[in-house]
C-alpha positions as a Markdown table, in Angstrom:
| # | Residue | x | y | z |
|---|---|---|---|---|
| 1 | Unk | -21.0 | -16.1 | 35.7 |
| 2 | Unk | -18.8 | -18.2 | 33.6 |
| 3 | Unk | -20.0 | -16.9 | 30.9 |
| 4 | Unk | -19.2 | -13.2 | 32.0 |
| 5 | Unk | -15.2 | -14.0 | 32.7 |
| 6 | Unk | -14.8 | -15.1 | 29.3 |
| 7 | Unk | -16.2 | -12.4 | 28.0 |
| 8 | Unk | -14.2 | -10.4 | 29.5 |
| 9 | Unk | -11.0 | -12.2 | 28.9 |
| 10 | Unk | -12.0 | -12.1 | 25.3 |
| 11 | Unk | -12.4 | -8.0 | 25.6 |
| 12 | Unk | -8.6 | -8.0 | 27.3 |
| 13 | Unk | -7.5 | -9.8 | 24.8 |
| 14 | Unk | -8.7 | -7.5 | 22.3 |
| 15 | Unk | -8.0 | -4.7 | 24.2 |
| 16 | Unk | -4.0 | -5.6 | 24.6 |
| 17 | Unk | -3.9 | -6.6 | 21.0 |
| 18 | Unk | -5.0 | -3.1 | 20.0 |
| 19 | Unk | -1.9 | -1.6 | 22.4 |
| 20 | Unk | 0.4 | -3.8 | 21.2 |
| 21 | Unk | 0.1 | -3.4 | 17.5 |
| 22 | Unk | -0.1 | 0.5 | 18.2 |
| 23 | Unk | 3.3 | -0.2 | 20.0 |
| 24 | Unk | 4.6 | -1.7 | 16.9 |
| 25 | Unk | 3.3 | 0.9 | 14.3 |
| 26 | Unk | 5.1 | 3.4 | 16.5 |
| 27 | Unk | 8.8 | 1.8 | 16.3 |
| 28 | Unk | 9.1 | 2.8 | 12.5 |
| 29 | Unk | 8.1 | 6.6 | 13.3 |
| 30 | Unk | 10.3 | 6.5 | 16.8 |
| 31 | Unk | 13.3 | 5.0 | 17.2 |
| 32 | Unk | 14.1 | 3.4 | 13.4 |
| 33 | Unk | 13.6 | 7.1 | 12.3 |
| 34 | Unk | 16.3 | 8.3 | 14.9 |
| 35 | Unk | 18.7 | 5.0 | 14.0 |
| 36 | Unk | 18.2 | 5.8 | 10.1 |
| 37 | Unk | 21.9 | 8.0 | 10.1 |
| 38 | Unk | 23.5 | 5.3 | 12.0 |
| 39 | Unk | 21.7 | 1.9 | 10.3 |
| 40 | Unk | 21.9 | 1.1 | 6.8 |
| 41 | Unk | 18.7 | 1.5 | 4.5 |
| 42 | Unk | 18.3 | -2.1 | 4.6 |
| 43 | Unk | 18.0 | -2.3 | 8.3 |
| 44 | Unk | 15.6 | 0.7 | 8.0 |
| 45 | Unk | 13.3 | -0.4 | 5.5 |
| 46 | Unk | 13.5 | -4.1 | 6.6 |
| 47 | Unk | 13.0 | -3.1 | 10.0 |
| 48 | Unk | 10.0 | -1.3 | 9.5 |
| 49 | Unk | 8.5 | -3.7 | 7.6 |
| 50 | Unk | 8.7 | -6.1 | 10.6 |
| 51 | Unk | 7.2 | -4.2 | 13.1 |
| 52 | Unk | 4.7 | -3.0 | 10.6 |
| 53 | Unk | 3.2 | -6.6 | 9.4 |
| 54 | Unk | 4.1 | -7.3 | 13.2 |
| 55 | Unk | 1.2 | -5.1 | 14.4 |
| 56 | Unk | -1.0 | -6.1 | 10.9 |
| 57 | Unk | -0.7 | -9.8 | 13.1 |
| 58 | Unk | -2.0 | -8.0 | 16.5 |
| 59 | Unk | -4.8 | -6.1 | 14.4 |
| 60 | Unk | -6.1 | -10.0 | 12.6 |
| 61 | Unk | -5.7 | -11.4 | 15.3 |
| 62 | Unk | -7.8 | -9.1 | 17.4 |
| 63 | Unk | -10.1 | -9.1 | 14.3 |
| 64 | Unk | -10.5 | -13.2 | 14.2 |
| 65 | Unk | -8.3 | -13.1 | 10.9 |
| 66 | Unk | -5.4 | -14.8 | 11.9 |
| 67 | Unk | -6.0 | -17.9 | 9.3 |
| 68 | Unk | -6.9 | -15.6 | 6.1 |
| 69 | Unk | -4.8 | -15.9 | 3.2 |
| 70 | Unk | -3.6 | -11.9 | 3.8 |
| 71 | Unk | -2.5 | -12.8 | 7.4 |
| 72 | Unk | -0.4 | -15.4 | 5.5 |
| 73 | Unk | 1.3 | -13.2 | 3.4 |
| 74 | Unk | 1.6 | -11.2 | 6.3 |
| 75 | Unk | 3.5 | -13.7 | 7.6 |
| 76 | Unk | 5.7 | -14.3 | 4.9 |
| 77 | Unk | 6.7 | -10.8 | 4.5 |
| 78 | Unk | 7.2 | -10.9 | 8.3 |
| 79 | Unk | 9.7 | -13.4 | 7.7 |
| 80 | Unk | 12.0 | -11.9 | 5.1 |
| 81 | Unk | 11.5 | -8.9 | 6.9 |
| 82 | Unk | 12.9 | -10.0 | 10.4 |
| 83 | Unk | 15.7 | -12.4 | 8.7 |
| 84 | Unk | 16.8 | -9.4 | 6.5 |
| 85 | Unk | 16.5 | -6.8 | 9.7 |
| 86 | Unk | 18.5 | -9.1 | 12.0 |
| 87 | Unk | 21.1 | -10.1 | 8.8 |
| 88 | Unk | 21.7 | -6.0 | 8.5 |
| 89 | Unk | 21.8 | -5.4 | 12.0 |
| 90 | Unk | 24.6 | -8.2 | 12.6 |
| 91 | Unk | 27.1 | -6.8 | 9.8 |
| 92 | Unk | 26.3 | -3.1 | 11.6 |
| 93 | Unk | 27.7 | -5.4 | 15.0 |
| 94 | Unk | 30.0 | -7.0 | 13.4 |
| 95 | Unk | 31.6 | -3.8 | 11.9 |
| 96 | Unk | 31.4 | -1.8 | 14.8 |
| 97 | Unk | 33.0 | -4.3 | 16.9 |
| 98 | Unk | 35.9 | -5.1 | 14.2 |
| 99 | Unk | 36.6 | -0.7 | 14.7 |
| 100 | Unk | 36.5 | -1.3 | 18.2 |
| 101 | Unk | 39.3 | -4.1 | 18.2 |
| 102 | Unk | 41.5 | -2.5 | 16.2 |
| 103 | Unk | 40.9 | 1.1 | 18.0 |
| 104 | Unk | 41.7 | -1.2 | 21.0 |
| 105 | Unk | 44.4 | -3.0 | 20.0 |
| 106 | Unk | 46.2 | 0.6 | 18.7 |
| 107 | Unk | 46.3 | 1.8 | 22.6 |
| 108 | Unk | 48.0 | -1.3 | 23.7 |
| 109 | Unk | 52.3 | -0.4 | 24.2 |
């Protein structure tokens, strides 16, 4: 019987794996596609390269290949990815929010 539950954890776990990198493979096609007018390439192309190699990790993982040399370079394109995504999508912020101050600040009497 012991026996049995892990296998079946180990089934879940591949099973949820699988949904989660399809979740990932979808944000490019989804909502980065419908941000692309209001992001900058950089967030778009960055972005999608960070949820892409996000759901490559789900996929090796779910294939026992989370400690091959590709999953590494996975990684490390993960990396830059999300560090260049998050570095694009701060300036976007910061700009927007700098408009909104001064859009602000022209109301006041």
């Amino acid at each position: 019987m012991h026996h049995g539950a892990w296998g079946l954890l180990a089934q879940l776990h591949l099973l949820l794996a699988l949904v989660i990198a399809a979740a990932y493979l979808s944000v490019p096609f989804t909502a980065l596609r419908r941000l692309a007018e209001l992001l900058p390439k950089t967030a778009v192309v960055s972005g999608s390269m960070f949820f892409l190699t996000c759901a490559i990790t789900h996929l090796g993982i779910a294939a026992g290949f989370h400690e091959s040399h590709w999953m590494v370079l996975n990684d490390f394109v993960q990396a830059v990815s999300v560090i260049t995504f998050i570095a694009s999508l701060s300036r976007v912020v910061s700009r927007a929010m700098h408009r909104r101050s001064e859009r602000l600040a022209k109301k006041l009497p």
